[in-house]
C-alpha positions in Angstrom: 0.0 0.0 0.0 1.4 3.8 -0.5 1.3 5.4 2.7 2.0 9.3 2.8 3.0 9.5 6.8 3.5 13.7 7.9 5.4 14.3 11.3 8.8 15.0 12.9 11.1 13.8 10.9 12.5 9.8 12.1 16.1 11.5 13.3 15.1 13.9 15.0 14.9 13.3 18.7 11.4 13.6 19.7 8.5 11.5 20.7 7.1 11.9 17.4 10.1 11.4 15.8 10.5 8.3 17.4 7.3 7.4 16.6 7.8 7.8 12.9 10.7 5.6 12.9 9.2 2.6 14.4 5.7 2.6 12.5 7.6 3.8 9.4 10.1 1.2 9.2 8.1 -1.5 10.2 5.4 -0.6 7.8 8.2 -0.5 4.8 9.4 -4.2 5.9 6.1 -5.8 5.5 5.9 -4.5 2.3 4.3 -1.0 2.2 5.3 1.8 0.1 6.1 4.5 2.8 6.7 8.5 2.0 7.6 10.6 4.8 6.8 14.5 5.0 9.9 15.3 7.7 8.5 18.1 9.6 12.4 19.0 10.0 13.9 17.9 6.5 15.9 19.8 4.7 16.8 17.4 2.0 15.1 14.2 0.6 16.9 11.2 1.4 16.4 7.6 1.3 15.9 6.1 4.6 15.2 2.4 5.9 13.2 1.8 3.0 11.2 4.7 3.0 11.1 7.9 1.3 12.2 11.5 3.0 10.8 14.4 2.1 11.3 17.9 3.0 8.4 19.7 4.6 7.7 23.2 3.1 5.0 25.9 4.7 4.0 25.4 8.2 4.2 22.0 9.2 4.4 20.8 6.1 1.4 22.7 4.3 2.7 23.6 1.0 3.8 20.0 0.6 1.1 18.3 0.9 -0.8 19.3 -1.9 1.3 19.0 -4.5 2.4 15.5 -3.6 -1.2 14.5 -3.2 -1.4 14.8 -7.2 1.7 14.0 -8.4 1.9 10.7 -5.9 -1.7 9.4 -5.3 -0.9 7.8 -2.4 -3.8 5.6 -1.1 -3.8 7.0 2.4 -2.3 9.7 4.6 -1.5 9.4 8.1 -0.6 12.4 10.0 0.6 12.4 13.7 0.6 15.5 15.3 -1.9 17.5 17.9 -5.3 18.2 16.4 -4.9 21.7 16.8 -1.5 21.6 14.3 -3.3 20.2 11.0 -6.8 22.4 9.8 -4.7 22.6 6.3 -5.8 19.2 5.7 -9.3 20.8 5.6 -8.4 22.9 2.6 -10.9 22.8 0.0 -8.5 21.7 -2.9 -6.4 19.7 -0.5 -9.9 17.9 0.7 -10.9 17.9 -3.3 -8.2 15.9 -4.4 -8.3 13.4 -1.6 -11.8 12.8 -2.5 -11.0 12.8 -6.7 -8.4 10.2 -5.7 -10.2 7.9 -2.8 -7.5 9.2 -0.3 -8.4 8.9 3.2 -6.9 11.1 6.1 -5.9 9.4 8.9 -5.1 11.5 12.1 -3.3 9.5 14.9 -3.2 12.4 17.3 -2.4 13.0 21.5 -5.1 14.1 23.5 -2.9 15.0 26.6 -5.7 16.3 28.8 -9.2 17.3 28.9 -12.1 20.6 29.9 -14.0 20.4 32.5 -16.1 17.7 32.4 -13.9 15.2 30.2 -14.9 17.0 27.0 -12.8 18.7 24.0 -12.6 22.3 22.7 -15.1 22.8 20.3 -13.0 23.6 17.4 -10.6 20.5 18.2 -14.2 18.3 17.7 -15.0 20.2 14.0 -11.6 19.2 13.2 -11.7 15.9 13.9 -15.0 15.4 12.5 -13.8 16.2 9.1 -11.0 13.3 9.8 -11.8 10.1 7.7 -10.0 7.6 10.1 -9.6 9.7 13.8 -6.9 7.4 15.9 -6.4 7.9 19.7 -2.8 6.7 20.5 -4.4 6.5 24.5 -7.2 4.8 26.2 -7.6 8.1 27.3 -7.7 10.3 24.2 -10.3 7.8 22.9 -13.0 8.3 25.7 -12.2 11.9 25.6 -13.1 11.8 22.2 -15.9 9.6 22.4 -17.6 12.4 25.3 -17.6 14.7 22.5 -19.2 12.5 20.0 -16.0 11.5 17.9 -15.6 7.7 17.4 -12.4 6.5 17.0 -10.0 3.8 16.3 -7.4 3.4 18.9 -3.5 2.7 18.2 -0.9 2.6 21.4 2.7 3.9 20.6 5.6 0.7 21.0 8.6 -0.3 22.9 11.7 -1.7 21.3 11.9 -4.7 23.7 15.5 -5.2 22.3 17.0 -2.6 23.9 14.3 -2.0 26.7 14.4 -5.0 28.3 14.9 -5.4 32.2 18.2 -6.5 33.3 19.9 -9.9 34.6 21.9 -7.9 37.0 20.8 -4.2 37.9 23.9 -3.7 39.5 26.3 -4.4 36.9 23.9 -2.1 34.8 24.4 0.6 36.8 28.4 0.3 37.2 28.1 0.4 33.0 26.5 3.7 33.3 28.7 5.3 36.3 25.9 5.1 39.2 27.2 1.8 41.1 26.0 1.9 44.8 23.3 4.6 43.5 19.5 4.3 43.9 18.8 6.1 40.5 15.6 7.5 39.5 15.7 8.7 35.8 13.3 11.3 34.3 12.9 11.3 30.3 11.9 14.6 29.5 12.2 17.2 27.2 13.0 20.7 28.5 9.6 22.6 27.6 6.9 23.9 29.9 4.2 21.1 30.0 7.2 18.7 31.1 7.3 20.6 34.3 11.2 20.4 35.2 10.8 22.8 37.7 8.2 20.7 39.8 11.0 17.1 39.1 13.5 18.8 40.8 11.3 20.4 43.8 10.3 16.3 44.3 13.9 15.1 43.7 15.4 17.8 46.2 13.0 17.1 49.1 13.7 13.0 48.3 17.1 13.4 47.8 18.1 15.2 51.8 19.3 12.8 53.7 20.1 10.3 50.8 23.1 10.8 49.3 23.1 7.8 47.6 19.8 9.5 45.5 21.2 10.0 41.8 18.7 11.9 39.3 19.5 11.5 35.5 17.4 14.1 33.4 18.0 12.7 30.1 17.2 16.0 28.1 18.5 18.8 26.6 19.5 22.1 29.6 20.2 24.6 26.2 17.2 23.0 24.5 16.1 25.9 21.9 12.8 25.6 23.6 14.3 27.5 26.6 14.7 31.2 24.8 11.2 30.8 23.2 8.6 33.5 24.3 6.6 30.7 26.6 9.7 29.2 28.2 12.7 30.9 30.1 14.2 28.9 31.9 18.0 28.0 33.2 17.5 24.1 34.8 21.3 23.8 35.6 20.8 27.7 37.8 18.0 26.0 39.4 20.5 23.0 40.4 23.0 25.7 42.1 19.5 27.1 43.7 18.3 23.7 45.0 22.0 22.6 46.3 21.7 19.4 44.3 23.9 19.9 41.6 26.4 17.5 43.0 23.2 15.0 42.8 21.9 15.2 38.9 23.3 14.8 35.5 22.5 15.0 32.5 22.9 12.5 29.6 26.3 13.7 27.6 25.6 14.9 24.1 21.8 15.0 24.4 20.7 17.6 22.0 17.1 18.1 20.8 18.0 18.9 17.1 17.7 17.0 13.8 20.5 14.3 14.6 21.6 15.6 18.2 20.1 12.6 20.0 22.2 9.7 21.3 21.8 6.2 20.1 19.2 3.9 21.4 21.2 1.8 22.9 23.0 4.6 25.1 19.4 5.6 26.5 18.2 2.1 26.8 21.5 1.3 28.9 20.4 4.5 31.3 16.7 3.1 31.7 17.9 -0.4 32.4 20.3 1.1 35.2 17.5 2.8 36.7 15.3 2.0 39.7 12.3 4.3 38.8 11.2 6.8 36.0 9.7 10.0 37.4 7.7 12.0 35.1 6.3 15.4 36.1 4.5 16.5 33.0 1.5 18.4 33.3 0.0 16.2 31.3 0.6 13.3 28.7 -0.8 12.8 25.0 1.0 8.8 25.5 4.1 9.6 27.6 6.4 7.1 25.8 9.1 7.2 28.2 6.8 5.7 30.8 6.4 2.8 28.9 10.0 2.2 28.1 11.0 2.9 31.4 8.1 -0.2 32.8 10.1 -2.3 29.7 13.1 -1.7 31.4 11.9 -2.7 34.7 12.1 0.7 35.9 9.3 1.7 38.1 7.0 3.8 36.2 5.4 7.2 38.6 3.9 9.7 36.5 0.6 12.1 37.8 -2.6 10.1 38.4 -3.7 12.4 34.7 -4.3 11.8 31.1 -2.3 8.8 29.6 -0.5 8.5 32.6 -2.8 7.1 34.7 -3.1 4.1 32.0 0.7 3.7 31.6 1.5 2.9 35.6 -1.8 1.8 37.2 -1.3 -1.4 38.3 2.9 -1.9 38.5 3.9 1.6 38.7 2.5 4.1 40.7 0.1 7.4 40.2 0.8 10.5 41.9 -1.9 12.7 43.6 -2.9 16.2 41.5 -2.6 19.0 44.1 -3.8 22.1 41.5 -5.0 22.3 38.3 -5.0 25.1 35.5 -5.5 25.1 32.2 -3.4 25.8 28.4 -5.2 28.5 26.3 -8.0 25.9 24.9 -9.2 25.5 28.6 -7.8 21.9 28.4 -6.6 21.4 32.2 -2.8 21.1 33.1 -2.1 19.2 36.2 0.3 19.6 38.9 1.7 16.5 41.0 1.8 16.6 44.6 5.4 17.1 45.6 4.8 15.6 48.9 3.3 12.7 47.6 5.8 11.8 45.1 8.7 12.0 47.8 6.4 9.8 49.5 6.2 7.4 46.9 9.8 7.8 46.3 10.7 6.8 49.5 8.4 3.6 49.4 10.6 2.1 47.2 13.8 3.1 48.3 12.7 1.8 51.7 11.3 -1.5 50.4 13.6 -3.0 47.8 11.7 -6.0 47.8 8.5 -4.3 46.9 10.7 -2.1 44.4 12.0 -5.5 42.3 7.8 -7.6 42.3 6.7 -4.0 40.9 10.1 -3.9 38.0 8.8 -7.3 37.6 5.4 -6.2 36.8 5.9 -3.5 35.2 8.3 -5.5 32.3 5.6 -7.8 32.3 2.8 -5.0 32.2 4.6 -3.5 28.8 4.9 -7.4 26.9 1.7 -6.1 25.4 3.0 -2.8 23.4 6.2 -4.7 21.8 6.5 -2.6 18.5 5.4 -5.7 16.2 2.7 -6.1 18.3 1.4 -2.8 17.2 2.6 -2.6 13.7 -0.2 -5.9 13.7 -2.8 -3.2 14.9 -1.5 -0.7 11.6 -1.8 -3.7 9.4 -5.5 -4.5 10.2 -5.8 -1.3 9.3 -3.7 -0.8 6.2 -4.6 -3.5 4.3 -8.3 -4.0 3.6 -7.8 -0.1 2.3 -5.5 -1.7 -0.8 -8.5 -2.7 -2.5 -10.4 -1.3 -5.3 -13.2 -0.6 -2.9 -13.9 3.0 -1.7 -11.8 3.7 1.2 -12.9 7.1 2.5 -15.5 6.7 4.8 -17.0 9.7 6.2 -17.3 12.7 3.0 -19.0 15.8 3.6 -22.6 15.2 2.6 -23.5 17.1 -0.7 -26.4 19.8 -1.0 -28.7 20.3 -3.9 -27.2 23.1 -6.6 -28.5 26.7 -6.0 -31.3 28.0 -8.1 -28.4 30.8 -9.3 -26.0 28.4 -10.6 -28.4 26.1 -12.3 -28.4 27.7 -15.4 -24.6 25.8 -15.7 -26.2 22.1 -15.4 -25.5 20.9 -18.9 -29.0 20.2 -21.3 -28.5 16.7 -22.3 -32.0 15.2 -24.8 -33.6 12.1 -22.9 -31.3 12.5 -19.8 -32.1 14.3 -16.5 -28.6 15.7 -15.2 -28.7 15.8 -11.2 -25.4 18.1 -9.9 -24.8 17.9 -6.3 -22.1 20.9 -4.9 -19.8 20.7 -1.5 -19.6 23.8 0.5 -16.1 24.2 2.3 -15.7 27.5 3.8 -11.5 28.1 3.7 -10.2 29.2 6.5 -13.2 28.1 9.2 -11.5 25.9 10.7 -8.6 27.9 11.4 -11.2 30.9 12.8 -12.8 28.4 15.0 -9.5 27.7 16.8 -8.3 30.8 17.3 -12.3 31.5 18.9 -11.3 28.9 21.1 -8.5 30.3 22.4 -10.7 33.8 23.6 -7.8 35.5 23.4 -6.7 34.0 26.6 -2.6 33.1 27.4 -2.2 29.2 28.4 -0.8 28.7 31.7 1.7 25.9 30.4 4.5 28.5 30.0 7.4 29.4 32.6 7.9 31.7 34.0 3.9 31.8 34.6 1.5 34.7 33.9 -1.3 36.2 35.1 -4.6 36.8 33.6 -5.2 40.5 32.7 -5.6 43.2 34.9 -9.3 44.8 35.2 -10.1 47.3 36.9 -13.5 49.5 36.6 -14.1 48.2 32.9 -10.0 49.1 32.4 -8.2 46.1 30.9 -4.2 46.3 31.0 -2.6 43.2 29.4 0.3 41.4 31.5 3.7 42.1 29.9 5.2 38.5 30.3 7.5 38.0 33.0 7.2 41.8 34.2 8.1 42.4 37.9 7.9 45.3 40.0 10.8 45.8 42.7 11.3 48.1 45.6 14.2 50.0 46.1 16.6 47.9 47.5 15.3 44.7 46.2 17.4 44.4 43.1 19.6 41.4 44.6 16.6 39.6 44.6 15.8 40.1 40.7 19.3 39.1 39.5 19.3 36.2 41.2 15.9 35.1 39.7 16.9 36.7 36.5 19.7 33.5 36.7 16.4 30.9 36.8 14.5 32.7 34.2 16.9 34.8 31.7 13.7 36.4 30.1 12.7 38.7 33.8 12.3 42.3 32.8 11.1 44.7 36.0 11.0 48.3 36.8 12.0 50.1 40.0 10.3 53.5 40.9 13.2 56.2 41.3 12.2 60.3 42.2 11.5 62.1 39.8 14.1 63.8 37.8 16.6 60.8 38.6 18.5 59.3 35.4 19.4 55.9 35.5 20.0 53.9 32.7 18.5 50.0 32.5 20.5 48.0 34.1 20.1 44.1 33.4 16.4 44.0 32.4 15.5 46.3 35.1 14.4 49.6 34.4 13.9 52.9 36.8 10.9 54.8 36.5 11.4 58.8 37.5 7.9 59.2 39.5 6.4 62.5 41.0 4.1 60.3 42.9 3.3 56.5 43.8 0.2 56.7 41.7 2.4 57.2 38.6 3.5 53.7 38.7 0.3 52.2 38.2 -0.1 51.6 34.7 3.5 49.7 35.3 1.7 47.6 38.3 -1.1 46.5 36.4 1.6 45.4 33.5 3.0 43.0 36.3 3.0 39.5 37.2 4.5 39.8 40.8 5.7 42.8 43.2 8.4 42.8 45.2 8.2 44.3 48.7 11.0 43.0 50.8 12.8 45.9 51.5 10.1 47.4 52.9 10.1 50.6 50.4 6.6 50.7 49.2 4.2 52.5 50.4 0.6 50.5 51.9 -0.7 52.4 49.1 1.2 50.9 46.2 0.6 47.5 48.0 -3.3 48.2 47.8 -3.2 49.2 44.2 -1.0 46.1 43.9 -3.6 43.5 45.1 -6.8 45.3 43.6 -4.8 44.9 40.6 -4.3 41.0 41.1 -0.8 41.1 41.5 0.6 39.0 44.1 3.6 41.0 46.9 6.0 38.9 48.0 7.2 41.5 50.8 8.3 41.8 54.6 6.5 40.2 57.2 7.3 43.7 59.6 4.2 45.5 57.3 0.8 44.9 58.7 -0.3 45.4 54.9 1.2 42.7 53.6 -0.1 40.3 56.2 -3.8 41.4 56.2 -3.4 41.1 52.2 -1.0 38.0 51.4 0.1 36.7 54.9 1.2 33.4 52.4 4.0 35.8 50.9 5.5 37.6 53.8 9.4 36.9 54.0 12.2 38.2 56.6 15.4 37.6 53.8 15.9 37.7 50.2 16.9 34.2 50.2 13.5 33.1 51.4 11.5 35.8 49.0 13.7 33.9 45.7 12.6 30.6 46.9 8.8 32.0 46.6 8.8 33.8 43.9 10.4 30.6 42.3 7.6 29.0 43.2 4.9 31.4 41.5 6.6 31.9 38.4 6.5 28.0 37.6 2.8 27.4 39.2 -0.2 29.5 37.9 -2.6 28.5 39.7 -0.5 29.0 42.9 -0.3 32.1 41.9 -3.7 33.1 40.3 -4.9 31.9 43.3 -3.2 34.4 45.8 -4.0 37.0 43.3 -7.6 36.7 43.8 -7.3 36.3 47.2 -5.3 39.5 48.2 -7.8 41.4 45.9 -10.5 39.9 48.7 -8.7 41.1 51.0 -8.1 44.3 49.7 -11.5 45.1 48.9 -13.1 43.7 52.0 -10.8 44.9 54.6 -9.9 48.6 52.7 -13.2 48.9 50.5 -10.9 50.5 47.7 -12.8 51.7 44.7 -12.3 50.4 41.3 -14.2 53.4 39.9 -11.4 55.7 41.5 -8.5 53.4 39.9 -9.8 53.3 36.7 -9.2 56.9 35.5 -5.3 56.7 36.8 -4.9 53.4 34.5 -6.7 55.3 31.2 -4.5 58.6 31.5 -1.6 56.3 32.1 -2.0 54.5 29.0 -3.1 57.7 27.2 0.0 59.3 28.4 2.3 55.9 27.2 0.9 55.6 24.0 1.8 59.3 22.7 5.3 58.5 24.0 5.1 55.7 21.7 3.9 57.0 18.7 6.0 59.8 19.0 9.0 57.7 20.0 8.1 55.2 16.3 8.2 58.5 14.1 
């Protein structure tokens, strides 16, 4: 059969990617004709028996078409998010699929859910005009089925030759330099729904008074994912912050780039070395690492969320959610309860005879997703659709011709000529997902944001990682400045002082404290801890729904946010460290120092509101003036 497959391409070192190499491969060795859409190709190539091409237009959208006519494969499989793919919906890319008898399959992640256990809306139009919709998780299935999409269901694989639990643990540890170590690896990639941040916070509490406690992260600490706009953040800083530098390493030569991985066998060797698999992510589509590390005989924890919860219940273990928030489709991101995985932690290194019956279940638990098992489940699939029989089967359903275009329906004597016309709007699938989105910023970046200020029908949007500090208090931002390189802040200075930016911080020459309020209302956090605020600024602050983090000798600051009050700057880095990688933490104390504030001070919005608009008024003449 000709299969056209569209993901990351198979080197490049992803979980798609590995994906794509192990369905892709296998398909081409029972006898499939398989072309590959790289998502990160440059050139074509010739690879295991398949066919590399390079991906032009956003995720591969200016490819698709034109290899759609000159190819003709018989089906296309793409794996990606739902979200990714509404050019498959294109009117002439849908046309030619249809001219042809091409189905599109979709084998997509569905790594969490709404409220409810249902999908965005727009996610569920999309996936509607899907021929053959496949769930990768038990998970993503009955999150689909809830919003009236029936699907097929496909698991992801393990390589059982390389993940395979060991003869001797110990001797597999001395091969990877941790003899004597109880070692808990953690698979994942260095991006915001992995949740590095909230791994080490576990691993640090676990790791006091074990020295023997190793961590290997096997990801990439200069992944390019860390200077993106949703992600800032240093994870070998944090070490030197946590003290446990001296306890975590990382994989050597691990780079997430088109042929920057290491070879199978190298990360096989650290998963059959390892005692457990840790994974923090907010949230799982599969979570493939899970699943090797249960081939392995590493005990798999992962939060009891998503495809997690399928991957570890029964040999592994699932940890307790403590807060929830949610990515910009309102599809909830959970966080795991720190406490609760040390505790889990500790079960095992306690109990090493409990720790080897659950390896032993677990690499019996993951027999069942050997590779060639499920390249059985993509044959079943595959091959009644070689047929001369029609393959697609859901197609738009066709409406009668307008009375205006009629007068084109060819006059044929004897014959009655019936002409049936699909409507496809371009571009409405596209419009519905960006509806979906309201406008509103997900919560799966670091370091975390806060919703928009509003105040007395004023709406000031966050600046992203915008702090305000105190006079006094600029130790504090350079040190957190070393966790999240992106910080930017301002610092009010009297009026007619002159100082330049200094390292993302920038002094504001005020007359009075109410000039800094359009800056306030910009803000994520305030900074307090030198006490140089006035109560004043620290009211605007929490009727603004801006968390303080400030000294516990002001009375303000513990009527408003008791939670935040701090005698050091050691102990206000460790909180603010805390906020800027947990939203809800810190939506949460946002709302409820504006609760505060409003029942304990009765401060009027309607009074606020006029300083914010001549503010803006004010900034925006600067800027216009400032672009000419």
């Amino acid at each position: 059969m000709r299969i056209l497959w569209i993901s990351d391409s198979p080197d490049t070192p992803s979980g798609f990617g590995n994906v794509t190499r192990f369905v892709c491969e296998g398909l081409a060795r029972r006898g499939h004709s398989v072309s590959i859409i790289g998502w990160q190709t440059k050139e074509p190539q010739d690879w295991n028996g398949c066919k590399v091409i390079p991906a032009s237009g956003v995720l591969g959208s200016r490819s698709l078409y034109p290899f759609l006519v000159r190819n003709r494969p018989e089906i296309v499989i793409a794996l990606g998010d739902v979200w990714w793919l509404p050019y498959f919906a294109a009117p002439h890319v849908r046309r030619q699929m249809e001219l042809t008898d091409t189905p599109w399959a979709l084998y997509f992640p569905i790594d969490g859910d709404m409220e409810g256990g249902g999908l965005p809306q727009s996610w569920i139009q999309l996936l509607n005009e899907v021929d053959i919709p496949i769930a990768m998780s038990e998970f993503g299935r009955h999150a689909a089925s809830r919003s009236g999409i029936n699907c097929r269901y496909i698991p992801h694989g393990v390589d059982r030759s390389f993940f395979y639990p060991p003869t001797d643990r110990a001797q597999a540890k001395a091969e990877v330099d941790a003899e004597g170590k109880f070692l808990v690896l953690s698979d994942s990639r260095n991006q915001p729904r992995k949740m590095l941040p909230r791994l080490l916070d576990v691993f640090a509490k676990f790791a006091a008074g074990r020295p023997d406690a190793l961590l290997h992260l096997h990801t990439d600490p200069e992944d390019e994912f860390t200077r993106s706009g949703i992600y800032s953040y240093n994870v070998r800083a944090d070490l030197r912050h946590l003290g446990i530098e001296s306890q975590v390493r990382f994989t050597p030569g691990m780079k997430v780039k088109r042929g920057g991985g290491v070879p199978l066998s190298q990360l096989a060797a650290y998963y059959r070395a390892a005692d457990v698999h840790l994974l923090a992510s907010s949230g799982e589509g599969f979570g493939l690492p899970t699943l090797q590390a249960a081939a392995a005989g590493a005990v798999p924890l992962a939060g009891d969320y998503s495809a997690s919860r399928e991957l570890v219940k029964g040999h592994g273990e699932a940890i307790a959610i403590t807060e929830w928030s949610e990515n910009e489709f309102g599809i909830r991101r959970a966080l795991i309860d720190v406490d609760d995985a040390v505790a889990k932690l500790a079960m095992f290194y306690d109990d090493r005879d409990l720790l080897a019956e659950r390896s032993r279940q677990s690499a019996q638990f993951a027999l069942a997703y050997d590779w060639n098992k499920v390249l059985d489940q993509w044959d079943e699939l595959l091959r009644p659709m070689a047929s001369h029989n029609r393959r697609i089967s859901r197609v738009t359903v066709a409406q009668p011709l307008p009375d205006n275009l009629s007068r084109y329906v060819p006059q044929i004597d004897g014959a009655a000529v019936k002409v049936n016309v699909v409507e496809r709007k371009f571009g409405h699938l596209e419009a519905g997902i960006i509806a979906d989105t309201k406008g509103q910023l997900s919560d799966v970046r670091i370091p975390a944001i806060q919703k928009a200020c509003e105040v007395g029908g004023v709406r000031v949007i966050r600046t992203p990682a915008y702090v305000g500090m105190a006079p006094g208090d600029e130790a504090i931002f350079e040190e957190l400045k070393q966790l999240f390189p992106i910080l930017m802040g301002w610092v009010p200075a009297p009026a007619g002082t002159k100082r330049e930016e200094q390292g993302g911080l920038s002094y504001l020459a005020l007359d009075r404290s109410e000039q800094a309020r359009y800056d306030l209302a910009q803000s994520v956090l305030l900074f307090n801890v030198s006490g140089e605020f006035s109560d004043a600024t620290l009211l605007d602050s929490a009727l603004y729904s801006v968390p303080c983090i400030g000294t516990n000798l002001s009375a303000v600051q513990q009527t408003l946010w008791p939670e935040l009050a701090v005698d050091s700057n050691a102990e206000a880095v460790r909180m603010a460290r805390i906020l800027l990688t947990n939203a809800a933490r810190m939506r949460s104390l946002a709302a409820r120092g504006r609760a505060n504030c409003q029942l304990k001070y009765g401060l009027s919005e309607e009074d606020a509101a006029p300083w914010l608009r001549q503010l803006h008024a004010t900034r925006s003449s600067h800027t216009m003036t400032g672009s000419r």
